[in-house]
LUMKOL-112706 format. One record per residue (C-alpha): x, y, z; residue in one letter; residue number from 1. Coordinates in steps of 0.05 Angstrom, whole numbers, plus 5000, padded with zeros to 4 digits. Example, Ala and Ser with C-alpha at 12.3 -4.5 7.8 and 13.67 -1.06 7.14 Angstrom:
BEGIN
PT east north   up type seq
PT 5246  4910 5156    A   1
PT 5273  4979 5143    S   2
***
This chain:
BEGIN
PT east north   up type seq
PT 4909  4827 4765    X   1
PT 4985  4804 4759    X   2
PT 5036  4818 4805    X   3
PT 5071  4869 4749    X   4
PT 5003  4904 4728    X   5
PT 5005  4926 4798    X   6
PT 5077  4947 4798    X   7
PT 5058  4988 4733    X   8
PT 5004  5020 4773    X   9
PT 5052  5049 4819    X  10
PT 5102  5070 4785    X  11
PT 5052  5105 4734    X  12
PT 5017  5132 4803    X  13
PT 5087  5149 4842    X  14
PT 5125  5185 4777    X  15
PT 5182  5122 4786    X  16
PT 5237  5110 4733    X  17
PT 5236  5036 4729    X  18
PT 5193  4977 4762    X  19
PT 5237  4952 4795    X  20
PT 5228  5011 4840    X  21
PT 5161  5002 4839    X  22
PT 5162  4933 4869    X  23
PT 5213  4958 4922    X  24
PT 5153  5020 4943    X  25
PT 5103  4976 4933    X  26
PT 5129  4926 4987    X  27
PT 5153  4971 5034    X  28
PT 5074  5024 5037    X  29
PT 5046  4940 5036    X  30
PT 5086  4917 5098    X  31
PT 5070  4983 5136    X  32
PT 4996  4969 5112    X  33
PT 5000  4903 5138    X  34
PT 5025  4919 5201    X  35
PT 4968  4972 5217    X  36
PT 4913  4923 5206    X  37
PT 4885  4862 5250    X  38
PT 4907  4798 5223    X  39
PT 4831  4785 5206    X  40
PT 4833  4855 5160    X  41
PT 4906  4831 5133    X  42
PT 4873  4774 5103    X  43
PT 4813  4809 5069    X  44
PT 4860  4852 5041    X  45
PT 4906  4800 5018    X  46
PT 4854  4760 4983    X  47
PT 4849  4815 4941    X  48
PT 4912  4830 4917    X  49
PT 4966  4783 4869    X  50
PT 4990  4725 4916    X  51
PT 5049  4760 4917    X  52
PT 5035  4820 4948    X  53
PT 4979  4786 4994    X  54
PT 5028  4741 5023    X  55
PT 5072  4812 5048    X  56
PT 5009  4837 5078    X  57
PT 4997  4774 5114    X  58
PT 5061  4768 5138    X  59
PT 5069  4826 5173    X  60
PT 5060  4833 5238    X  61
PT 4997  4856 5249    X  62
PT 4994  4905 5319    X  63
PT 4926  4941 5289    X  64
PT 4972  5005 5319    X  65
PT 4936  5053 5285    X  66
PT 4994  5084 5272    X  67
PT 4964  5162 5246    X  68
PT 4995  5196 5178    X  69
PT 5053  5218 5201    X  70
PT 5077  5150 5222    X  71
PT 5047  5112 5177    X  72
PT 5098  5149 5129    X  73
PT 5154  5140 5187    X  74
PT 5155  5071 5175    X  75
PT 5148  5061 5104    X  76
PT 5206  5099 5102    X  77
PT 5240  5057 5154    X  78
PT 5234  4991 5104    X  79
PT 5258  5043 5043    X  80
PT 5327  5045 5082    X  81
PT 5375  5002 5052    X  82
PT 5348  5002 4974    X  83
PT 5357  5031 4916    X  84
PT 5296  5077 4934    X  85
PT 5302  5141 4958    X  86
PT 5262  5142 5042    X  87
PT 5261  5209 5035    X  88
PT 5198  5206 4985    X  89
PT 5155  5158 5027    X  90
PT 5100  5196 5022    X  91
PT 5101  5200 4947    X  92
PT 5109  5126 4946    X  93
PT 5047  5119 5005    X  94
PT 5001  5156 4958    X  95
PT 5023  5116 4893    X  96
PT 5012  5040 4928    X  97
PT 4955  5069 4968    X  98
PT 4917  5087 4892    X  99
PT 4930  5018 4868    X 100
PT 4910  4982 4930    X 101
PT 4847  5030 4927    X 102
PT 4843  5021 4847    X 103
PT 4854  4938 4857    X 104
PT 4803  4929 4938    X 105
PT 4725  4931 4923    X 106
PT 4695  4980 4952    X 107
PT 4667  4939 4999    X 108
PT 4733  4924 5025    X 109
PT 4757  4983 5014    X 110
PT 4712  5016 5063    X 111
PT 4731  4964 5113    X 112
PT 4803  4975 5109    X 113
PT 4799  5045 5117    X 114
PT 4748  5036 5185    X 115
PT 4806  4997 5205    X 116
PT 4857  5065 5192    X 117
PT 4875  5120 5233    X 118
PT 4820  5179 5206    X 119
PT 4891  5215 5179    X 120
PT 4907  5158 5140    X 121
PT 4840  5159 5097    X 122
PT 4861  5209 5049    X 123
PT 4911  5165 5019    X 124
PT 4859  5123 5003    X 125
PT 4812  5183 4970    X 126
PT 4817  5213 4901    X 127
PT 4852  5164 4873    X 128
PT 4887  5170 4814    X 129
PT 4882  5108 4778    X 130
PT 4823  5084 4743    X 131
PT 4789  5023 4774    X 132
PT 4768  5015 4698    X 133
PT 4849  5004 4683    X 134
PT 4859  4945 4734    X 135
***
């Protein structure tokens, strides 16, 4: 997968105008991701996503905080703050990126990411919207 299928995922997923808003959701749910895991997890992740996007989940800094739902959210609206992208529809945006990460990870990984989450955060990660098929 390309760097701008994925963007089209998410903005098909999160109900956003342009791609370009997309890309600036996408990187602000994969930061907060990235920050959640291990470094260890960040990788596996990474190596399954466009180089990219892997390289913002690696980057992060990982504290494996375990942050639950609620901050999860908290903090992908933080990074919204200062685009063009409205923080005030992080969740919307958490549950768009979250399908396509599900819709791109194999399940394998998948279910190793999610061990990794806070129990609250698994939903985002459950019925997902985009077809694995379509990636």
């Amino acid at each position: 997968m390309q760097e701008n299928e994925f963007y089209k995922l998410v903005q098909e997923a999160s109900h956003l105008e342009t791609i370009d808003r997309a890309q600036i959701a996408s990187e602000a749910v994969l930061e907060t991701l990235g920050e959640t895991l291990t470094g260890g997890e960040a990788e596996d992740v990474a190596a399954q996503l466009p180089s990219e996007l892997a390289s913002i989940v690696e980057d992060a800094d990982h504290d494996g905080a375990g942050y639950d739902r609620e901050a999860f959210v908290d903090r992908v609206s933080n990074h919204l703050q200062g685009t063009d992208v409205e923080d005030g529809d992080a969740e919307q945006f958490a549950d768009g990126v979250t399908d396509a990460i599900a819709a791109t990870l194999t399940q394998g990984e998948l279910q190793d990411l999610k061990a990794q989450l806070d129990d609250d955060l698994h939903p985002l990660f459950e019925g997902v919207t985009i077809d694995p098929n379509d990636v």
